[in-house]
C-alpha positions as CSV (number, residue, x, y, z in Angstrom):
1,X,103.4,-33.6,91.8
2,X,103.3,-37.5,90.8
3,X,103.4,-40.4,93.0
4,X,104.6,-43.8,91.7
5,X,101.8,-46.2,93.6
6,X,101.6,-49.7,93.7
7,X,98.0,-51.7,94.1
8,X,97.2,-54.3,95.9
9,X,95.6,-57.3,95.7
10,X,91.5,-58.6,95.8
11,X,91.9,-59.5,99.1
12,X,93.9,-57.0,100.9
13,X,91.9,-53.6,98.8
14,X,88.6,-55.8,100.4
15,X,89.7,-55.5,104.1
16,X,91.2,-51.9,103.8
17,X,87.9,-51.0,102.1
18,X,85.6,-52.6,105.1
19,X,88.3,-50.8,107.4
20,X,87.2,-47.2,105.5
21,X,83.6,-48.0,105.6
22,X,84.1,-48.8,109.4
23,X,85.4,-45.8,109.8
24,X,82.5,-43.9,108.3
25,X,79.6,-45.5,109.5
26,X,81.6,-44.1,113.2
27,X,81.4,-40.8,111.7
28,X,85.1,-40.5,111.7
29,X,87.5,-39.2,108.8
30,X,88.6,-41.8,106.2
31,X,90.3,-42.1,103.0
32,X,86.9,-44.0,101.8
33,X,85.2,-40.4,101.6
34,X,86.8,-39.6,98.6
35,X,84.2,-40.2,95.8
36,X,86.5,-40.2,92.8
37,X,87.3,-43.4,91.1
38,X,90.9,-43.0,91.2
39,X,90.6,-43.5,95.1
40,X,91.8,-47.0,96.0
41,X,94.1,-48.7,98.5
42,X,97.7,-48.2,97.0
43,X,100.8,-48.2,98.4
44,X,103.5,-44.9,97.9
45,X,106.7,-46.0,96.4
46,X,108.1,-42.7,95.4
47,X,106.6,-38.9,95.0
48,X,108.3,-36.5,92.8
49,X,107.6,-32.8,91.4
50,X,108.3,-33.8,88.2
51,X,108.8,-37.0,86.0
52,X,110.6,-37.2,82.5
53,X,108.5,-39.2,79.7
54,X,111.6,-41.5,80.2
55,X,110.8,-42.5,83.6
56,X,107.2,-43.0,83.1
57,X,108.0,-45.6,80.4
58,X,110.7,-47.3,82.4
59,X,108.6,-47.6,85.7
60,X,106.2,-49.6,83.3
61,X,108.7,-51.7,82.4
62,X,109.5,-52.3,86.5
63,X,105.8,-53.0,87.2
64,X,106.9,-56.5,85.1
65,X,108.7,-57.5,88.9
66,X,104.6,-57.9,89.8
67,X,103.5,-59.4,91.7
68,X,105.4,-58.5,94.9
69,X,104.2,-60.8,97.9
70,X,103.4,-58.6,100.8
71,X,102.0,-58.9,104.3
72,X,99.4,-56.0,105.7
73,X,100.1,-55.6,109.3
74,X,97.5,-54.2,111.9
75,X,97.1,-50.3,112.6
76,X,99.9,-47.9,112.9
77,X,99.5,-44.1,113.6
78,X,101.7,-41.5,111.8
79,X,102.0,-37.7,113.7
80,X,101.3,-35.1,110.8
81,X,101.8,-31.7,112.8
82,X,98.4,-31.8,115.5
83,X,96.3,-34.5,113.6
84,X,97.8,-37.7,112.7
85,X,97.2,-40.2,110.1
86,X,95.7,-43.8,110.7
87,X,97.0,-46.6,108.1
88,X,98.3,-50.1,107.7
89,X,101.7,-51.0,107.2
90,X,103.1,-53.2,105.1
91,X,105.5,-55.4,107.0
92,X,109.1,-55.3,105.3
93,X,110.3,-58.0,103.3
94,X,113.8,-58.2,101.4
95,X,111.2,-58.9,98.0
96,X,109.2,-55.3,98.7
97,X,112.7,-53.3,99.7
98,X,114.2,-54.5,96.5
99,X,111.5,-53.8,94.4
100,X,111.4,-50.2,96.1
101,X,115.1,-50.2,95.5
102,X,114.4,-50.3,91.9
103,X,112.1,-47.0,91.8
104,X,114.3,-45.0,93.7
105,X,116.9,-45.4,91.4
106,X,114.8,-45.0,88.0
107,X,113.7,-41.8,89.2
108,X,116.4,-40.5,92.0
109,X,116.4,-39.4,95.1
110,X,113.4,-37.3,96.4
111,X,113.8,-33.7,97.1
112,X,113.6,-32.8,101.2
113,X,110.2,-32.4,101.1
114,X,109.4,-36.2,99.6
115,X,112.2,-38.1,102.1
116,X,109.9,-40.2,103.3
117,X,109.7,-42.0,100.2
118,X,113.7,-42.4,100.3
119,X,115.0,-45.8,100.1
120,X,116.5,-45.4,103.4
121,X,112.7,-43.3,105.6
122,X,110.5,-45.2,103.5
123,X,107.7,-47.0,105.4
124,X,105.3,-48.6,103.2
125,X,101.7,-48.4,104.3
126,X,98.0,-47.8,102.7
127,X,96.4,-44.7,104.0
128,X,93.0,-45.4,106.1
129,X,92.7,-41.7,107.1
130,X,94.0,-38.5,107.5
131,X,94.0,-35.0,109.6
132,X,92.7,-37.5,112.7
133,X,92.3,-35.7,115.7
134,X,93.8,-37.7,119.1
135,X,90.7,-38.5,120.5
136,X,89.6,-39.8,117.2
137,X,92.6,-42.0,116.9
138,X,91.4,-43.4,119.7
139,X,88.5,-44.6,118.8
140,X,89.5,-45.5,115.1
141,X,92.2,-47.9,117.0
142,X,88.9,-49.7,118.2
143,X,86.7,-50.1,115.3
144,X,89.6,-50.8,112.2
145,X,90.2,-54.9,111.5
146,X,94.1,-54.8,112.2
147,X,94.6,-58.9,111.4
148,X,97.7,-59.7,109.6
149,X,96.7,-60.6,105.9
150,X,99.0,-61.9,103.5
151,X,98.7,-60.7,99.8
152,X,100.7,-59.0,96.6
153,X,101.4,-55.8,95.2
154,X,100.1,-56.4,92.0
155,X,99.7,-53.4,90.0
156,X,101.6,-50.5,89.5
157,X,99.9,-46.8,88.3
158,X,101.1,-43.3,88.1
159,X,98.7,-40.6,90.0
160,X,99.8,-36.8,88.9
161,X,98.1,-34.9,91.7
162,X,98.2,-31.5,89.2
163,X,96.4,-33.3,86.1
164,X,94.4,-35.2,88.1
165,X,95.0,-38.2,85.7
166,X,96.5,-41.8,86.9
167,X,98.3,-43.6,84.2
168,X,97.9,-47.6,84.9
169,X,101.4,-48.7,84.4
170,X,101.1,-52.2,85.1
């Protein structure tokens, strides 16, 4: 599986990291857990099963739209079967859908399992945890900084989940 992720800023990776570590020193999941250094805020643009060498050299050639101007939002909650997912959406703008625009159509349209990632379900948003129980929603929704912060998208990378490898693209 690869995902086509795009990075944020100084200022907005800052505040989603203080919202990880927030959520750790509560003893509650988050994403900031992860110890390997290919673990940073990033926003999912596309997820396929496979990529051609093709499109991995013309998504570098998209990450030259960067930087995209972009606006974090406050917390938003995501139901994933019994658990749900805590993160912070991106608030649209015509810039980001365009620029989405562009990946979906280097690379096609996801297979059923990946929709949310089509131009049309996509909801841009950086992960702060997953597998969250309802009662530790609750108190995530408590502790997380949810102020609007403006900011761009200003790198672009390549994460294959199989390999383990990310591929800066931009």
């Amino acid at each position: 599986m690869f995902s086509v992720e795009a990075l944020p800023d100084t200022r907005i990776e800052v505040a989603v990291r203080a919202d990880w570590q927030r959520l750790i020193e509560a003893d509650l999941p988050s994403a900031g857990r992860h110890p390997s250094e290919s673990n940073r805020p990033h926003v999912t643009l596309a997820v396929r099963d496979d990529l051609s060498t093709d499109a991995g050299r013309e998504l570098a050639r998209l990450g030259d739209a960067l930087p995209v101007e972009c606006r974090l939002g406050g917390a938003v909650v995501f139901a994933a079967g019994e658990r749900f997912v805590l993160a912070r959406p991106l608030v649209m703008t015509a810039a980001l859908l365009r620029f989405h625009a562009r990946i979906v159509d280097l690379i096609g349209p996801p297979p059923v399992r990946y929709t949310v990632t089509a131009a049309d379900r996509w909801t841009p948003h950086i992960t702060l945890a997953r597998r969250m129980t309802a009662e530790q929603i609750g108190r995530a929704l408590g502790i997380v900084g949810a102020p609007t912060l403006e900011g761009e998208l200003t790198g672009l990378r390549l994460w294959d989940a199989e390999a383990k490898v990310v591929t800066p693209l931009r």
